[in-house]
N, C-alpha and C positions, 0 to 999 in steps of 0.2 A: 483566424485566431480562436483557442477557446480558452473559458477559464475555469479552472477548477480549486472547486472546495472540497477539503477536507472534514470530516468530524468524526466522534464516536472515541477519540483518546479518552484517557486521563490517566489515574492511579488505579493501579489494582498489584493484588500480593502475588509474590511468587507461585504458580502452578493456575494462575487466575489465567481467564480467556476477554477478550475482547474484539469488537467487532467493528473497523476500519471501513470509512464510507466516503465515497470521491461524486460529487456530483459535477459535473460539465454541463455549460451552459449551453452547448449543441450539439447536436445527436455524436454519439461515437460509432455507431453504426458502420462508418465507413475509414476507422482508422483501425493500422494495422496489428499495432502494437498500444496497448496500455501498462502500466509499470508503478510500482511500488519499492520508492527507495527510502533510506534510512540513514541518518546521518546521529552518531553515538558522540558522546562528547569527547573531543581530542581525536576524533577519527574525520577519515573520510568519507563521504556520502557513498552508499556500496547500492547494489541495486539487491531488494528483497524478493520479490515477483512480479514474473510477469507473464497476459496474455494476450495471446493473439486472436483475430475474428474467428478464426477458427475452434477457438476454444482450445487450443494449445497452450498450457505453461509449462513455465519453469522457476526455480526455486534459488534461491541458495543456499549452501550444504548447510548453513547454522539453523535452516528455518524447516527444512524437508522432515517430512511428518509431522509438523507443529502447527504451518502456517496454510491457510487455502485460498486463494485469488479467484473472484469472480467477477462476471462482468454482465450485465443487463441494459441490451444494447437498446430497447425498447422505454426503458427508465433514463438512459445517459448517466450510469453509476458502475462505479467498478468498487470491489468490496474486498477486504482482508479480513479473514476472520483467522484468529490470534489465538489459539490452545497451548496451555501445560506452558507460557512465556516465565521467561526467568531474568533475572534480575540483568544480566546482557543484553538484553532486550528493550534496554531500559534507549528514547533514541526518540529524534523528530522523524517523524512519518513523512515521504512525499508525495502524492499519487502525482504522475506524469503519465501526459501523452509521449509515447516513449519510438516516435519513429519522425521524421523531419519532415517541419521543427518542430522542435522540442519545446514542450510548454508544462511549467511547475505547478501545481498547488503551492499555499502558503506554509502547509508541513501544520502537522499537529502534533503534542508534546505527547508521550507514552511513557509513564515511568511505571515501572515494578522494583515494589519493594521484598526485599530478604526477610 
């Protein structure tokens, strides 16, 4: 089992950047897949990034050029860093271990204002 914390949301304006931070309580080192998802209110939770040990991601199409996932196997943090975000963006953050099982963070709130 691990657990993971979230921090680093809050408010920021339109075109504002912010920097998303997942710490795990033991090494990730050896997991396949880490993940970044987002749940907007009246939606459903969609998946925002994700990487592999390999240092493979991918994206989804609302965040591609905007959004960047990193992961620092030696810290046990994976990180989103959040550029040019717009008011759609506004949404609870999840970081997840994202290969089986599957284990959540508690989501941190991200809101951008217009």
């Amino acid at each position: 089992q691990v657990q993971l914390v979230e921090s680093g949301g809050g408010l920021v304006q339109a075109g504002g950047s912010l920097r998303l931070s997942c710490a795990a309580s033991k090494s990730i080192a050896t997991i396949f897949r880490m993940g970044w998802y987002r749940q907007r209110p009246g939606k459903q939770r969609e998946m925002v990034a994700r990487i592999t040990s390999d240092g493979t991601t991918d994206y989804a199409d609302s965040v591609k050029g905007r959004f960047t996932i990193s992961r620092d196997d030696a810290k046990n943090t994976v990180s989103l860093e959040m550029d040019s975000l717009r008011p759609e963006d506004t949404a609870m953050y999840y970081c997840n271990k994202d290969t089986f099982p599957t284990y959540w963070g508690q989501g941190i709130q991200v809101t951008v204002s217009s």
